[in-house]
N, C-alpha and C positions, 0 to 999 in steps of 0.2 A: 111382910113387905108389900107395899102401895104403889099403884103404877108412879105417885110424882118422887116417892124415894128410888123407883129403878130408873126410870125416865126424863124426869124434871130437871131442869135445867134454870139458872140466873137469869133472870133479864131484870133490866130496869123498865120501870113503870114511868111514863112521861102521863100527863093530864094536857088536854090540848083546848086553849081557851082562843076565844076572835074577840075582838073587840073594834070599835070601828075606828076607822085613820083619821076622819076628817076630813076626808078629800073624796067623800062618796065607796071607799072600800071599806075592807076590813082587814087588820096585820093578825095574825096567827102567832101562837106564845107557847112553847112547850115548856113543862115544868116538870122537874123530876121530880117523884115522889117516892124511888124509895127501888128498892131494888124485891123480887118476888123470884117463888119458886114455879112451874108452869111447863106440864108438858104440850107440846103445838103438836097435831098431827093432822092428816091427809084428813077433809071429812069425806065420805063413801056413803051416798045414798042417792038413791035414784034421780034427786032434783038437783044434787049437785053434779051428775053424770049430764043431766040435759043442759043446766048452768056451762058446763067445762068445757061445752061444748063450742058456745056463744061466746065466753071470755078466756082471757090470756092469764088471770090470775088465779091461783090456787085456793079453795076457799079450804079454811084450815078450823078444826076442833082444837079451840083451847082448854083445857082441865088446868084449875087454880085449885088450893085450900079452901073448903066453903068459908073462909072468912077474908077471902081476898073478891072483891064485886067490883069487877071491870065493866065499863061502859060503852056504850056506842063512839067512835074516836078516840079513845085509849091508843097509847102507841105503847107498843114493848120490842123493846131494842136489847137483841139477842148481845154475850162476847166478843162476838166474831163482828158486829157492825150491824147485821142483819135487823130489819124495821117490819114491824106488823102491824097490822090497821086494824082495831076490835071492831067488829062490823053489829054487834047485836047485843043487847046489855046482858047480863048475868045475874041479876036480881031473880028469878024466877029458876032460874034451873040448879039448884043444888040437892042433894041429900036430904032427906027428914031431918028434923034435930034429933031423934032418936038414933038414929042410922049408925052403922059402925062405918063407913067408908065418911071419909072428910073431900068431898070434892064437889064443886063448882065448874060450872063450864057456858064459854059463850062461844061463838065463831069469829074471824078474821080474815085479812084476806095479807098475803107476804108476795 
């Protein structure tokens, strides 16, 4: 048993695009892509200790399936209502392809 089958939890995957109004802004577009399995927890390291310090918001460790790569603005929107900001892309931090664990992980902020 894998921490995302004891821990993991739904959410949906939204993709977050700008594009400009016309009138000197930009309107923001979320799109759902699809629903994922993903456990979010506390991240715990020294520079997030100094960060927590400075800010109101939680920086959080996400763990996805190494075949799920969430991006910098990615939102994932828990059952309950609850919204997460991917703060840092997931291309780089997975498993070997050899590796017997399947997990990918980027950070967030909820």
């Amino acid at each position: 048993m894998n921490l995302l089958s004891r821990f993991g939890e739904t959410y949906t995957l939204y993709k977050v695009t700008t594009a400009p109004d016309g009138f000197g802004g930009f309107t923001t577009t979320e799109t759902a892509q699809g629903t994922i399995t993903a456990a979010i927890t506390r991240a715990v390291t020294i520079k997030v200790n100094v960060a927590a310090s400075e800010q109101s918001q939680d920086t959080l460790t996400v763990t996805t399936h190494k075949d799920v790569t969430l991006h910098k603005g990615d939102v994932l929107q828990a059952e309950n209502g609850k919204r997460y900001i991917v703060t840092t892309d997931a291309d780089a931090n997975h498993t070997p392809q050899g590796a017997g664990l399947d997990m990918r992980q980027c950070e967030a902020e909820g």
